[in-house]
C-alpha positions in Angstrom: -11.1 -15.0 31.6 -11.4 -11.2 31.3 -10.3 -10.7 34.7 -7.5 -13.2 35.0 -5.9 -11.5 32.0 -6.5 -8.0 33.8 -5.2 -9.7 36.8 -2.1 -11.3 34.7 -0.2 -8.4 33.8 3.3 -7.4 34.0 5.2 -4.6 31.8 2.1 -4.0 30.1 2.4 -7.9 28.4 -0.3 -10.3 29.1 1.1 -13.7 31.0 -0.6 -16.2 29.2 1.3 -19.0 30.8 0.1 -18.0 34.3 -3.7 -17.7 33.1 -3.1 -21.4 31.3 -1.9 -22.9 34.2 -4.6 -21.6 36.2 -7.0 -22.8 33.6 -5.8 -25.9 33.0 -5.3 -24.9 29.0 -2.4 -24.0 27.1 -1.4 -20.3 26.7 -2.8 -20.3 23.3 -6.1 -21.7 23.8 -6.1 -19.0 26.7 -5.3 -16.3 23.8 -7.4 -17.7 21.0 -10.4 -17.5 23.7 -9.9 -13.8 24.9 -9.8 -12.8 21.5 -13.0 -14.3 20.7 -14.4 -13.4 23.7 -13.1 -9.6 23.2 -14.9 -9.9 20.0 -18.5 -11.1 20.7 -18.4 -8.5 23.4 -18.3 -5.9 20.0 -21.6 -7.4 18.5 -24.5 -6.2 20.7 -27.1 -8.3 18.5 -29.0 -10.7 20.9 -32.3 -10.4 19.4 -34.3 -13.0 17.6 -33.9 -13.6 13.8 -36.6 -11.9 11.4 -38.3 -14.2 8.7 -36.9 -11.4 6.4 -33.6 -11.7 7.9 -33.5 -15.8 7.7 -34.5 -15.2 3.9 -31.8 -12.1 2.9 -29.3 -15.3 4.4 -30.7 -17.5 2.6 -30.8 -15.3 -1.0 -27.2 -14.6 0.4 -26.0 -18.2 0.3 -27.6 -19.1 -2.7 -26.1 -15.7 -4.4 -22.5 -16.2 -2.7 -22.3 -19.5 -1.0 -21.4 -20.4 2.4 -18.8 -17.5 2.5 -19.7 -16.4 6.1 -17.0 -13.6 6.5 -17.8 -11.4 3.6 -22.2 -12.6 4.1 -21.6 -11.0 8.1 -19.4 -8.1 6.4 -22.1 -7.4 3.6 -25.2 -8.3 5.1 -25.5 -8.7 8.6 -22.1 -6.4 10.8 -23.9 -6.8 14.2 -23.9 -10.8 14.2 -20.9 -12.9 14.5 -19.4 -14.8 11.7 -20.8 -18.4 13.8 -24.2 -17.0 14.8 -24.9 -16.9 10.7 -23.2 -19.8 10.4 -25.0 -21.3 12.7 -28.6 -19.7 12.1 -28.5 -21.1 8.1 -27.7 -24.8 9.7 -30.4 -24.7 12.1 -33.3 -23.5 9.8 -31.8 -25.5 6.6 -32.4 -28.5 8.9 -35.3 -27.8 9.7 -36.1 -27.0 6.1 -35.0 -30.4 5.1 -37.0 -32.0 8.3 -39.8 -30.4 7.1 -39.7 -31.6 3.5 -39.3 -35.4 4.7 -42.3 -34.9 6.4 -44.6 -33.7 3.2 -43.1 -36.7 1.3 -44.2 -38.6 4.3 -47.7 -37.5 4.1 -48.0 -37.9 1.0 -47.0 -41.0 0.5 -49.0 -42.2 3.8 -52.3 -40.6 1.6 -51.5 -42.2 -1.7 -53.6 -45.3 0.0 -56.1 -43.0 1.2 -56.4 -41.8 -2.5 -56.5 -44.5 -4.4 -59.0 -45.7 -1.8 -61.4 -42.9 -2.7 -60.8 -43.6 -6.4 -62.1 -46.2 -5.9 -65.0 -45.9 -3.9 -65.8 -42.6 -6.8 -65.8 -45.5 -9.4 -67.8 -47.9 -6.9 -70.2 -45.3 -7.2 -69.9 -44.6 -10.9 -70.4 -48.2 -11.7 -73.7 -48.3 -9.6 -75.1 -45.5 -11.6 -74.3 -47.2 -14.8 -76.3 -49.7 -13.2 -79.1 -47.7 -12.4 -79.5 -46.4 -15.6 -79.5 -50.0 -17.0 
């Protein structure tokens, strides 16, 4: 897209009809794409997220909500607005995947519980027994 803009200009104006028709895609979807594009090429921040980043976005939900402008302004300028965005609905899934799975377990050892409660008093009995 870059280079069909570079290669799409006339009076120093870009043609976005010409670079729509070429792909397929109205001038403004053409514009609305460079921009973004033009912007992502800005942020340089590729690595992996740090546990101590994941939990600053966290704190910084739960402090300002799901604001994701002013949390990429304030807290984190070399990620996009959508890789935040993005990064708190993938973990906070897998937060909530996470906690169905302990209430799974523990509901699949309640039997297993109440099984060894009883086999404790099996043996409690038996010694009440004994002592008889």
């Amino acid at each position: 897209l870059i280079e069909l803009v570079n290669q799409n200009i006339q009076n120093n104006r870009i043609i976005w009809k010409n670079i729509g028709q070429i792909l397929n895609r109205t001038a403004n979807q053409c514009k609305t794409m460079y921009t973004i594009q033009l912007k992502l090429k800005d942020f340089k921040s590729i690595e992996k997220w740090t546990p101590f980043q994941i939990h600053t976005l966290f704190g910084a939900v739960y402090t300002i909500g799901q604001q994701w402008t002013l949390i990429q302004k304030n807290y984190f300028p070399d990620k996009s607005v959508s890789q935040i965005r993005q990064k708190y609905l993938t973990v906070n899934k897998q937060f909530d995947i996470l906690l169905e799975n302990l209430d799974r377990i523990e509901t699949l050892n309640q039997p297993k519980c109440f099984f060894k409660l009883h086999l404790e008093q099996i043996q409690f009995v038996k010694q009440l027994d004994n002592t008889s």
